[in-house]
C-alpha positions in Angstrom: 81.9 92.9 256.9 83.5 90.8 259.5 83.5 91.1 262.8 85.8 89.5 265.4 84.7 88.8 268.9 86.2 87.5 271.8 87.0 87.6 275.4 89.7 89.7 275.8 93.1 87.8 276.0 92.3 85.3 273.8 94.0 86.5 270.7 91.6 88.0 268.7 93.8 91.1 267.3 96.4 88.9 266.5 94.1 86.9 264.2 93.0 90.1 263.3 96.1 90.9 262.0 96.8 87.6 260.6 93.6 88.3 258.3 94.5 91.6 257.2 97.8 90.7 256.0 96.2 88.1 253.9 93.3 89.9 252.4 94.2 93.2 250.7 91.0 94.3 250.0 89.7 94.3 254.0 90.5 97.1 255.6 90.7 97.5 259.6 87.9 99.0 261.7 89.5 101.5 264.8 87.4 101.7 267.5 87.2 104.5 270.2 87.5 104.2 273.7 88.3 106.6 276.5 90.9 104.5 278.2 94.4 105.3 278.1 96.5 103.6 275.7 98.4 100.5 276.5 102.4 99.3 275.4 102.6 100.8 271.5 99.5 101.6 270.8 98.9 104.4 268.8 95.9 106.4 268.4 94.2 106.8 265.2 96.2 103.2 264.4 95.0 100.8 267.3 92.2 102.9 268.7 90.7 106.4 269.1 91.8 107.5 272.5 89.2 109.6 273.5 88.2 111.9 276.9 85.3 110.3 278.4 83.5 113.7 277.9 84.2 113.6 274.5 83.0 109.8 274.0 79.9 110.8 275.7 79.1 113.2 273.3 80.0 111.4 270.2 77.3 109.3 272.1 74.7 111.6 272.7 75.1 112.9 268.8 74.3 109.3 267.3 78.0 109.4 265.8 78.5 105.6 266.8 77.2 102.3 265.1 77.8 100.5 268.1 79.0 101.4 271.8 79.6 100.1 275.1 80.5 100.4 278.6 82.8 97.5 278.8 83.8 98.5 282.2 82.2 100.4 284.9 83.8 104.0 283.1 85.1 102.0 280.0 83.7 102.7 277.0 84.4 101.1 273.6 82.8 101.6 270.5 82.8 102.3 266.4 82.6 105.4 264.9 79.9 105.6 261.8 82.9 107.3 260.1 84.8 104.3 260.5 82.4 102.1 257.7 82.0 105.4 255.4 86.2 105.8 255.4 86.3 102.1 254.7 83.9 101.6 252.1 84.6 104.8 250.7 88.1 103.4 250.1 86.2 100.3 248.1 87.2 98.0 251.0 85.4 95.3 253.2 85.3 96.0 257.0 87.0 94.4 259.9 86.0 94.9 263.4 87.6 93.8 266.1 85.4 94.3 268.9 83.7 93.4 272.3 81.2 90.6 271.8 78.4 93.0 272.6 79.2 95.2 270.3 80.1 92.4 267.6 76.4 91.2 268.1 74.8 94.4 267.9 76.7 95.6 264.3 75.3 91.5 262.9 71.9 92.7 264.2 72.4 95.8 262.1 74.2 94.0 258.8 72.6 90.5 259.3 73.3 89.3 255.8 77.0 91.4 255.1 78.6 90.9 258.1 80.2 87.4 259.1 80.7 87.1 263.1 83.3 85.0 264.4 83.8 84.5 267.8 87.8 83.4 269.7 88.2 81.8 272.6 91.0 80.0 274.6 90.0 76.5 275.6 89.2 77.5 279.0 89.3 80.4 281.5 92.7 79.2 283.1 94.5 79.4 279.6 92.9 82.6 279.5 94.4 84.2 282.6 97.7 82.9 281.7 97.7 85.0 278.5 96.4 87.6 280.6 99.4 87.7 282.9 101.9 87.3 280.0 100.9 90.2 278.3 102.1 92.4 281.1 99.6 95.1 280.1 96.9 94.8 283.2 97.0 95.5 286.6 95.6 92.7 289.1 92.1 94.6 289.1 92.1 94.8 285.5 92.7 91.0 284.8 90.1 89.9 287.1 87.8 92.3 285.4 88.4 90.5 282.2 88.4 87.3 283.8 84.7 88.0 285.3 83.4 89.7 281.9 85.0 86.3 279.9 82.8 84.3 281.9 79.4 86.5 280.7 80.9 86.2 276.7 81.5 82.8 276.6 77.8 82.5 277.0 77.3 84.7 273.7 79.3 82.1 271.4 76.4 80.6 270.4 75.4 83.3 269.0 78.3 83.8 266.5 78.0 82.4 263.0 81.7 80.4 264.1 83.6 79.7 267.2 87.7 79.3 266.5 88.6 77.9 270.1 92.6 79.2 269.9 94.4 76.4 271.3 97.6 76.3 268.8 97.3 79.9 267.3 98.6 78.5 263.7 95.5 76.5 263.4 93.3 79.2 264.7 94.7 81.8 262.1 94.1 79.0 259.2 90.7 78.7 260.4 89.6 82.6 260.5 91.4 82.6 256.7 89.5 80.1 255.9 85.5 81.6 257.0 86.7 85.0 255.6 87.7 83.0 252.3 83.8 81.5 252.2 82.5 84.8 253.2 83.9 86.6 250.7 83.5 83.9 247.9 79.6 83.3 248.7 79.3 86.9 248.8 81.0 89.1 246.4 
C-alpha cells in the first residue's frame, strides 16, 4: 500500500499520477466525497461524488476504511470496496488522500502501507499554486491555506517527506520510495 499525503495544492495527484504511470502493478485508490466535482473530474475516475446523506450513511454502515470531515460539511474518505476491487485485481494500492486519513489507513496497515507526505517549501508557494489552479473560490483557498498550516505539523509522522520544489525531482523521489517499498517487500 502507499499512501500519499499532502496539503492540498502541493502536487500530490500529480505525483500520483506520475507513479502510476510507472508502476503497472499499483492500481489507484478513488475516494468519496460529497463535494461537487471540480474542472474534468469524473466520478467513479477522480472521486465518488456522493450526496452528503448518502456519505453519512456509507458512514453509519462501517462501509469506509477511513473518513473525514475535511471541511466543516466536506467529507472525504475510502470506501472498503476500494482495497477489495484493488487487490482483487492482484494489484498494490495507491491512496491519495488527506493527511488524516493517510495516517489513520498506516495505523491500520503499519507494516504494508508506505506513507509519504508532499509539501511545497512554504505556505506562500503554496497559495500561488492555489490561485493558479483556478479551481477555488477565495473562501476555499483560505480554507486550505488554514488546514495546510495544521498538516504540516503531521510530516513527522510520515515514513518520508518529498518537499516539491522542482516537480521533476519530486516525481524521481516518490519513484524512488515506491521502488524500495516494493523491493523490500514483495
Amino acid at each position: 500500500m502507499f499512501i500519499f499525503s499532502a496539503p492540498s495544492g502541493s502536487g500530490k495527484t500529480t505525483i500520483v499520477k506520475h507513479v502510476l504511470h510507472h508502476f503497472p502493478n499499483l492500481k489507484f485508490s478513488i475516494s468519496a466525497t460529497n463535494r461537487a466535482p471540480r474542472g474534468k473530474e469524473k466520478d467513479g475516475e477522480d472521486y465518488y461524488f456522493l450526496e452528503t446523506a448518502a456519505f453519512q450513511k456509507k458512514i453509519a454502515a462501517s462501509e469506509f476504511l477511513e473518513w473525514e470531515e475535511v471541511y466543516d460539511g466536506r467529507y472525504y474518505g475510502t470506501l472498503k470496496s476500494e482495497l477489495k476491487r484493488i487487490w482483487d485485481e492482484g494489484k498494490h494500492v495507491v491512496f491519495d488522500v488527506d493527511v488524516v486519513g493517510g495516517l489513520n489507513i498506516k495505523k491500520q496497515y503499519p507494516k504494508k502501507a508506505l506513507a509519504i507526505f508532499i509539501q511545497t517549501p512554504d505556505l506562500k508557494e503554496l497559495e500561488n499554486r492555489l490561485r493558479k489552479r483556478g479551481t477555488d473560490s477565495e473562501q476555499d483557498i483560505q480554507q486550505r491555506l488554514n488546514k495546510a498550516g495544521e498538516e504540516m505539523a503531521y510530516a513527522q509522522h510520515f515514513d518520508h517527506i518529498i518537499i516539491n520544489e522542482q516537480l521533476e525531482k519530486a516525481k524521481e523521489e516518490a519513484v524512488f520510495f515506491v521502488k524500495k517499498h516494493l523491493k523490500n517487500n514483495t
